[in-house]
N, C-alpha and C positions, 0 to 999 in steps of 0.2 A: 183048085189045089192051093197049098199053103207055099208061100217061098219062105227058107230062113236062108236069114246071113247073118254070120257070127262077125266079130268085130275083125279080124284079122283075113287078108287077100292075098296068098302067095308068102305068108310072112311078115305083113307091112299092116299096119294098123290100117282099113277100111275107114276111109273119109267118107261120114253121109252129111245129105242134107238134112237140116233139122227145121229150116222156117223160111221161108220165101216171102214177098212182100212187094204189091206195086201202092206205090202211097199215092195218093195225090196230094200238093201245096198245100188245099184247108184242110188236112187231113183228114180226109175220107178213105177208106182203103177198100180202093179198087179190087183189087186180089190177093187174099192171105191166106198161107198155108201155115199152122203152126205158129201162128202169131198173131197178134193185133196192135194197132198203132195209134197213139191219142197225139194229135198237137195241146201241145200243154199254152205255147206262144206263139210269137209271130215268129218260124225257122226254126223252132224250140219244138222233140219231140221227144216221146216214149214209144218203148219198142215193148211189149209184153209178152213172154216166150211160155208156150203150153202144151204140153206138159213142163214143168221146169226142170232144167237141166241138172245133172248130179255135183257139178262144180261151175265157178265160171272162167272155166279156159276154153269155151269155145273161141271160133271165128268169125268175126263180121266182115260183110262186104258189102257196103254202101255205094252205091251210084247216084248221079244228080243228074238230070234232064235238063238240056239247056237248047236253045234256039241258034241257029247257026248265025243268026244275024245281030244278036246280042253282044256275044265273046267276051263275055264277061269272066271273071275269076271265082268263078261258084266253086265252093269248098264244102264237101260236107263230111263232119266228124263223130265221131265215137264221146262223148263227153268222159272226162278222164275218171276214173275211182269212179263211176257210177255200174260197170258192168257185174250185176250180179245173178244166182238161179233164175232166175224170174225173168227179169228185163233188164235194159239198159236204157241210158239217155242220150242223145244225137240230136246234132241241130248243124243248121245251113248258113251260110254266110256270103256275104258278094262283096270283095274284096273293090278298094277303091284303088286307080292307080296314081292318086296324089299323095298326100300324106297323112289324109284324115285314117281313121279306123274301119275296119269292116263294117257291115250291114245283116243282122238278121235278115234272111227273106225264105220264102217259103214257095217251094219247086216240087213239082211231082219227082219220085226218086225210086230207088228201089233198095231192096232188104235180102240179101241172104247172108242165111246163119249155117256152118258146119261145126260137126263135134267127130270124134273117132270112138265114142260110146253111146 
């Protein structure tokens, strides 16, 4: 049998998922639903979203895998002006607690993407 769901639940715009994603560090992607992921660099990624989306006001939710014995300041972000129908760019960083500057580095993570169309 067919399920449909219209975009609307009770009155409230229906949040779905649109892309899932377990990455790994050299960028291999472990498991991708609705997406694919290329390491461009070293912590430096692309996110490729397919079918592409009607606008780009989706939502991203990135997570960073880290080792409890590390406790490091792993950051990872959405690269700014880059999110468009297609893809976006995101990349990882390991913050130092001196004064120097962050660290590209490159971490298994994960990817979800939601839209309300």
């Amino acid at each position: 049998s067919n399920l449909t769901i219209d975009n609307n639940l009770n009155g409230y715009a229906f949040i779905r998922t649109v892309a899932i994603a377990k990455i790994l560090g050299n960028g291999g992607n472990s498991k991708v639903v609705g997406c694919s992921v290329t390491r461009t660099n070293t912590g430096r990624y692309t996110c490729t979203i397919s079918p592409a989306r009607p606008d780009a006001q989706y939502v991203i939710q990135l997570t960073c895998m880290e080792t409890s014995g590390a406790l490091d300041d792993v950051i990872i972000q959405v690269q700014d002006g880059t999110m468009a129908t297609t893809s976006f760019n995101y990349f990882i960083h390991e913050q130092d607690n001196g004064g120097s500057p962050g660290a590209y580095r490159d971490r298994n993570h994960f990817i979800s993407i939601f839209d309300t169309d």
